[in-house]
C-alpha positions as CSV (number, residue, x, y, z in Angstrom):
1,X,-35.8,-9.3,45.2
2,X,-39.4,-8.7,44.4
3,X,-41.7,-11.4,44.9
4,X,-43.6,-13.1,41.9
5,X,-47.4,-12.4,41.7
6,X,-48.6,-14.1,39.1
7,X,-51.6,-13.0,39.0
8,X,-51.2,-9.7,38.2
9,X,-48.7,-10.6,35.6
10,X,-51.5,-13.3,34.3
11,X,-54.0,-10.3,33.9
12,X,-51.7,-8.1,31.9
13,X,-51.2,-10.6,29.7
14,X,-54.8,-11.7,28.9
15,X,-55.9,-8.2,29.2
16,X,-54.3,-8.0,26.1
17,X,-55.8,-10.9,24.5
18,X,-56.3,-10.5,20.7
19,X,-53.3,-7.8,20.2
20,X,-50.5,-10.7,21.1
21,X,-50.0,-11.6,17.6
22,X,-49.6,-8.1,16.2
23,X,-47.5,-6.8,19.5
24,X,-44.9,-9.6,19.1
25,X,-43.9,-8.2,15.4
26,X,-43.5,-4.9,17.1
27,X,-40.1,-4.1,19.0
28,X,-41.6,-3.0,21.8
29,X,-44.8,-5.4,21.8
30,X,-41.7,-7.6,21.3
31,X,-39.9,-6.7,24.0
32,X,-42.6,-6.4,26.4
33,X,-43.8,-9.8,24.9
34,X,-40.4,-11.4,25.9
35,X,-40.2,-10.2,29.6
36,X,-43.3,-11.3,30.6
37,X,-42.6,-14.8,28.9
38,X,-39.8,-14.8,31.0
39,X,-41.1,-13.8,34.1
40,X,-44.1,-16.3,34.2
41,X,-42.0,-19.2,32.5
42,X,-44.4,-22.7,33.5
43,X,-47.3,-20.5,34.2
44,X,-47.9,-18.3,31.0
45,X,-52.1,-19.0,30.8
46,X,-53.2,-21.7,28.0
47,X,-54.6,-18.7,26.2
48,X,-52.2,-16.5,25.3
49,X,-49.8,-19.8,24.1
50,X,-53.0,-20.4,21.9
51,X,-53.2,-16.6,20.6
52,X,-49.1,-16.2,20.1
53,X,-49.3,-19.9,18.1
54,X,-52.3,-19.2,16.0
55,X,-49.8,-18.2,13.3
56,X,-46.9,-20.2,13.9
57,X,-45.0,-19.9,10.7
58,X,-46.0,-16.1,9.9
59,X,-44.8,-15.4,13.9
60,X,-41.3,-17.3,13.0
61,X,-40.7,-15.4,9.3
62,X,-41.1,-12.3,11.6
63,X,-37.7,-10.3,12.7
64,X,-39.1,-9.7,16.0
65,X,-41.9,-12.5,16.0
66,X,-39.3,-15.2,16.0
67,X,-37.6,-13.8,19.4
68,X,-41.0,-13.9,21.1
69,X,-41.8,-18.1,19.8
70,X,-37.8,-18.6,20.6
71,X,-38.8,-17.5,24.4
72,X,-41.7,-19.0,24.0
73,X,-40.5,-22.3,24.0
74,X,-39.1,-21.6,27.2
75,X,-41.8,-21.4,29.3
76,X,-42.6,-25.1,29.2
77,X,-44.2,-28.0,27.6
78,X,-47.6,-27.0,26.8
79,X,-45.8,-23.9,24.6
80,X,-43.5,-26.2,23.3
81,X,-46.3,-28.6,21.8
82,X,-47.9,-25.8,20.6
83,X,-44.9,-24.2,18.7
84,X,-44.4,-28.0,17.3
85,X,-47.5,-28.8,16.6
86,X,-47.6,-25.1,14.5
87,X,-44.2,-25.8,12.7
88,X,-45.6,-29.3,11.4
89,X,-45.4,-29.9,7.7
90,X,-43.1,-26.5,7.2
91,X,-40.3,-27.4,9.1
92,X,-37.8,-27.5,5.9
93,X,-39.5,-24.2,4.9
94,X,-38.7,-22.1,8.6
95,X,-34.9,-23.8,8.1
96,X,-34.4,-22.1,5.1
97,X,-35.7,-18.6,6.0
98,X,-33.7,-16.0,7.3
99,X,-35.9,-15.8,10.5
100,X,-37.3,-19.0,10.6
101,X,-34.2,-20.6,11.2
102,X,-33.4,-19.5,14.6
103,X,-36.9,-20.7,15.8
104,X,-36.1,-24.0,14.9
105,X,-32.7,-24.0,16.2
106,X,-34.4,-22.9,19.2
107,X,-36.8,-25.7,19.0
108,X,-34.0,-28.2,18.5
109,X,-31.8,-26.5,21.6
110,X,-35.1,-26.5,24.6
111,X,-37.8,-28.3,23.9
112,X,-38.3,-32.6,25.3
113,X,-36.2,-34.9,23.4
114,X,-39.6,-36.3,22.0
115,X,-40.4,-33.2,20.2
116,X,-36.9,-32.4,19.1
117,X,-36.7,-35.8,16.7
118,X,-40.2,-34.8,15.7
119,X,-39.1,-31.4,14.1
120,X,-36.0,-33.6,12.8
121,X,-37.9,-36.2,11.5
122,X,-38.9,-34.2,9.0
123,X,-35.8,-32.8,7.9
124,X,-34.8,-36.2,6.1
125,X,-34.3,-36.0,2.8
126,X,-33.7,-32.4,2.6
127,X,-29.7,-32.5,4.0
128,X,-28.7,-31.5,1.1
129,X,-30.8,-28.2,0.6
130,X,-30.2,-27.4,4.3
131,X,-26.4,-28.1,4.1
132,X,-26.4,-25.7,0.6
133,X,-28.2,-22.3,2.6
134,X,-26.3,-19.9,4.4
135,X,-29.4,-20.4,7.2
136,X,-30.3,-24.2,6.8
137,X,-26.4,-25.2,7.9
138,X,-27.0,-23.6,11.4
139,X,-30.0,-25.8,11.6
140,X,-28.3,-28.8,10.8
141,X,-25.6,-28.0,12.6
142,X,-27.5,-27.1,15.8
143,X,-29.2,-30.4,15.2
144,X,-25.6,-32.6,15.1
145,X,-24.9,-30.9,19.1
146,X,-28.6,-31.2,20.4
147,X,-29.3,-34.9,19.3
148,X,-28.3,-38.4,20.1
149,X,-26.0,-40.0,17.7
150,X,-28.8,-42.1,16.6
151,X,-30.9,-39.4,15.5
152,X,-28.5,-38.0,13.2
153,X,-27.6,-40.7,11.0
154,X,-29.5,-39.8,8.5
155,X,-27.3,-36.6,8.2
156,X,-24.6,-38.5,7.3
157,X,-26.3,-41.2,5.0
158,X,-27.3,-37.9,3.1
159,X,-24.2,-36.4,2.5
160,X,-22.3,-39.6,2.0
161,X,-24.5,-39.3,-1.4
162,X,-22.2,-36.6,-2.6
163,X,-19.6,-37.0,-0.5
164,X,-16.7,-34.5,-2.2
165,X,-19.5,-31.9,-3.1
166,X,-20.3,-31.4,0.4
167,X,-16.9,-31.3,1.2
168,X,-15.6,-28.8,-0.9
169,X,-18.3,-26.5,-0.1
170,X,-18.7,-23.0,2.1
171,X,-21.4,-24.3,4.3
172,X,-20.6,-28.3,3.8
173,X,-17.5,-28.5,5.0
174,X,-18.9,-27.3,8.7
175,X,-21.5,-29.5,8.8
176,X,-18.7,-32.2,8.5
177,X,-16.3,-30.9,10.7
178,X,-19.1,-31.3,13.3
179,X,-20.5,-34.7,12.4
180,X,-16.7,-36.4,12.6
181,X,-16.4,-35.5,15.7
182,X,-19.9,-36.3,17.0
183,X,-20.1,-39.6,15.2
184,X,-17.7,-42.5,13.7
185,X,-20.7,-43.9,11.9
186,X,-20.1,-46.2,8.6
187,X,-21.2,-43.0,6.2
188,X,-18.8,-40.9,8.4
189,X,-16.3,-43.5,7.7
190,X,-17.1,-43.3,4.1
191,X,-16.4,-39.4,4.0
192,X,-13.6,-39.5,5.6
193,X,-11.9,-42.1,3.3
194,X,-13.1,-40.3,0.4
195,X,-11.8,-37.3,1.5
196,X,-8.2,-38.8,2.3
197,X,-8.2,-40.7,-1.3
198,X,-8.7,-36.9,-2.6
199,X,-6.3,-35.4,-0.2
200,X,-4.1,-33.7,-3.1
201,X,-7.3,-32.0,-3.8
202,X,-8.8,-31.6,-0.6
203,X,-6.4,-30.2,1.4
204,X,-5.7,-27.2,-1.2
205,X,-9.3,-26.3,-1.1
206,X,-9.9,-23.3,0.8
207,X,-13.2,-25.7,2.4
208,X,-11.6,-28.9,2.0
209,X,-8.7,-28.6,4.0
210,X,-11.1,-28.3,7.2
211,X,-12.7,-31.5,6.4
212,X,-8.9,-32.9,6.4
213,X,-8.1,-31.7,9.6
214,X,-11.0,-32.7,11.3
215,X,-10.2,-36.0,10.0
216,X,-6.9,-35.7,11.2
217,X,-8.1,-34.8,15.0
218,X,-10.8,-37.3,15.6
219,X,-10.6,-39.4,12.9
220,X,-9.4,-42.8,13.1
221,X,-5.6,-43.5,13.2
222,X,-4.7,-45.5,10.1
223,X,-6.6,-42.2,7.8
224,X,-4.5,-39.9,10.4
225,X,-1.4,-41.7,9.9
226,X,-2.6,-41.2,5.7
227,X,-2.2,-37.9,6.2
228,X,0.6,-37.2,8.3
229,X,3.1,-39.7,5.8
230,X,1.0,-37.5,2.5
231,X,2.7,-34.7,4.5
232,X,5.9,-35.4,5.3
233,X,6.3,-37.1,1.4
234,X,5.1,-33.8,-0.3
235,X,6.3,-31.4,2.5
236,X,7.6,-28.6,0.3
237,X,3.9,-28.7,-1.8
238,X,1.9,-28.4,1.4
239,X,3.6,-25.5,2.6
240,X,3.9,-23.7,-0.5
241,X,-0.3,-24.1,-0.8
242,X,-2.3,-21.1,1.4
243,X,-4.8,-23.9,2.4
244,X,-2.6,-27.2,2.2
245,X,-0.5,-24.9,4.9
246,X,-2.7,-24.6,7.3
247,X,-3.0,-28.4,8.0
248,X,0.5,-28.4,8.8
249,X,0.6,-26.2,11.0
250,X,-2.9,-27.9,12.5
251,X,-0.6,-31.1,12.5
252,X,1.9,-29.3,15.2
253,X,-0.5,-27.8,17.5
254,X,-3.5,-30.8,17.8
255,X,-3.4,-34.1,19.2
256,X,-4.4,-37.4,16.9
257,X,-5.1,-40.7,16.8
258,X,-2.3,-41.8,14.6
259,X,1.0,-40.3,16.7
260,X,2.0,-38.5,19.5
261,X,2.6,-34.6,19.2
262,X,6.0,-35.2,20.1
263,X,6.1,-38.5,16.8
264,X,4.4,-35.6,14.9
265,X,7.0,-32.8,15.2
266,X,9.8,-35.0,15.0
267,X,8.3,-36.1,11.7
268,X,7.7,-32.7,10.3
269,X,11.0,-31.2,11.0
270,X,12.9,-34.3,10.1
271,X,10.9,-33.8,6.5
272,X,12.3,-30.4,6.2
273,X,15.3,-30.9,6.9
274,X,16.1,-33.8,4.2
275,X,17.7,-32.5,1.5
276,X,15.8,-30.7,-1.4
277,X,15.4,-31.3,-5.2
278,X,17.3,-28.1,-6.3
279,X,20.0,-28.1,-3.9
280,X,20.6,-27.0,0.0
281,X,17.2,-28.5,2.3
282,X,14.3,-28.5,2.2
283,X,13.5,-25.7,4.6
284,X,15.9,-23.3,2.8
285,X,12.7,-23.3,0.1
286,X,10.3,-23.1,2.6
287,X,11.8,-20.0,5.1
288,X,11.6,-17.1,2.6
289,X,8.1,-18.4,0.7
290,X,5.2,-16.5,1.3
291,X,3.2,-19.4,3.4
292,X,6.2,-21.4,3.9
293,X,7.8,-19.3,6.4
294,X,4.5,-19.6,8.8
295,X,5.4,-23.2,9.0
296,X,8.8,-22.7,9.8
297,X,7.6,-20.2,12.4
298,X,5.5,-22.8,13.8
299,X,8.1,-25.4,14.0
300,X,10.5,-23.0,15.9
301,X,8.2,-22.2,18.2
302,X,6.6,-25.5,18.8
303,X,9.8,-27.3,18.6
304,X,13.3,-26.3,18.2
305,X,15.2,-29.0,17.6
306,X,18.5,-28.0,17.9
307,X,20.0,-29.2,13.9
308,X,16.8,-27.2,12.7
309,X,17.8,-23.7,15.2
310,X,21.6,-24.2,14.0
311,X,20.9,-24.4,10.9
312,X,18.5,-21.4,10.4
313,X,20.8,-19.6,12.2
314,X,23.6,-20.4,9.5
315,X,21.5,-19.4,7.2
316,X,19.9,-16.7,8.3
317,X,22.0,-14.1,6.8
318,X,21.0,-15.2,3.3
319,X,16.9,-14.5,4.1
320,X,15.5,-13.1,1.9
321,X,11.3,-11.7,1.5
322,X,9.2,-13.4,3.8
323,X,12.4,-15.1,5.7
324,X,12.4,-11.8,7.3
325,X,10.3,-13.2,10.0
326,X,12.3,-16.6,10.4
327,X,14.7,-14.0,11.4
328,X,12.4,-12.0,14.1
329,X,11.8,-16.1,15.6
330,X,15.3,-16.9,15.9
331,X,15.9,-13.4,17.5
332,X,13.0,-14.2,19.5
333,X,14.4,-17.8,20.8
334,X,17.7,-16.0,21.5
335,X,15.4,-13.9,24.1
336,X,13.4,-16.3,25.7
337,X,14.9,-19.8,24.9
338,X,14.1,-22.4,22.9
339,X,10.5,-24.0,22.9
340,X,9.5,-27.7,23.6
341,X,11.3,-30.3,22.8
């Protein structure tokens, strides 16, 4: 391995001195930029971390600038305060810009605790922006894994403004996927019971029904238990809903707070097979509907209990559309045997 002389890499550096800031929006300034950063790491000269920060925010909104300040960061803390120090006031502004955003995710990911709840700090108050841009939800998200829980309860006291906006939205619904299962915190709480108390709603909205499942896997067990008894009540509505499916089948696979996997399945299957409204059981409607038949798959495979298999297999004959493929798992349990139990 060849041996580190800083020196000469010092002197290639500063023998470049006033071209830094137009070489890092270059790709190969940019490139070249990056390695050296890299290769000197703690001892990058005070100089060039002066020159590369003089424009901090014009750097960042720069496609290749914002890969030479995220390596920048890197080096150590004398970059890192100067990177800070250069994003002060805009912070909010970088978060919303295409390229801006990674810098501060990159901020929020390397730099000394200290200066991470600095750059958060002044993010309060504009949660709701953040959590409405297709660039500010990485930001807040990044900031959710990369911060104490007491740092980020001003995330939730946000959104708990609005609680069923930010849950039915694109970018929203991630945020709170991540922040119930960071935190429990009293505004998490208050999400999470809105979001059960909407669950008809909720878990047929194509965001929504994420928010319900995280709640479902981390959240605590009496709003579990909520939904896994709205489930087996309105079985034959979940399963016949694209989104409302999926927490079903969600509901199979993942542990919770509220019963065992084994409690779960037995609920589930004992709900299909109670008898339906319009005649036979319930999972005669389900097996040849377009998203029912997923959850029939997924009970099959997950656990064939034996009155279900028999009766499939009774009834299999009669399949029709989409209970083709309740036919290609029953052919397939014949094969390899039946699944847990």
């Amino acid at each position: 391995t060849r041996k580190r002389d800083p020196r000469h890499y010092e002197s290639e550096l500063t023998e470049r001195a006033g071209e830094l800031q137009y070489l890092a929006c270059t790709m190969g300034g940019k490139n070249w930029l990056t390695g050296q950063l890299h290769y000197e790491g703690d001892s990058v000269p005070l100089s060039v971390i002066g020159e590369l920060t003089e424009d901090t925010v014009g750097l960042a909104k720069d496609k290749y600038g914002r890969e030479v300040l995220c390596a920048l960061v890197e080096t150590g803390r004398p970059a890192q305060l100067a990177v800070v120090a250069g994003l002060k006031g805009r912070c909010v502004e970088m978060c919303l810009d295409r390229q801006g955003c990674h810098v501060i995710q990159a901020v929020l990911r390397t730099v000394d605790m200290d200066l991470r709840c600095q750059v958060a700090q002044e993010l309060h108050g504009a949660v709701k922006a953040l959590t409405e841009s297709q660039y500010g939800n990485h930001v807040v998200q990044c900031m959710l894994q990369n911060l104490p829980s007491d740092q980020i309860t001003f995330v939730a006291a946000e959104m708990a403004r609005e609680p069923m906006v930010i849950i039915n939205s694109k970018y929203g619904c991630r945020i709170l996927q991540e922040l119930i299962e960071k935190t429990q915190c009293e505004n998490v709480q208050h999400i999470m019971r809105v979001a059960c108390s909407n669950i008809q709603n909720c878990s047929r909205h194509e965001y929504g029904n994420y928010v319900i499942q995280a709640v479902l896997k981390f959240g605590p067990a009496e709003l579990g238990k909520a939904i896994l008894q709205d489930i087996c009540n309105h079985i034959v509505s979940y399963c016949s809903n694209k989104y409302a499916s999926h927490i079903v089948e969600r509901a199979l696979d993942t542990p919770n707070n509220a019963w065992s996997k084994k409690q779960t399945r037995e609920a589930l299957v004992t709900a299909v097979m109670k008898p339906a409204k319009q005649g036979g059981l319930v999972v005669d409607w389900m097996a040849p509907e377009r998203y029912g038949n997923y959850v029939v798959q997924h009970l099959l495979k997950a656990y064939a209990r034996p009155d279900l298999v028999h009766h499939l297999e009774t009834t299999a004959p009669d399949l029709r559309g989409f209970g083709k493929h309740v036919q290609q798992t029953l052919n397939q349990l014949d094969r390899d045997g039946p699944a847990g139990k």
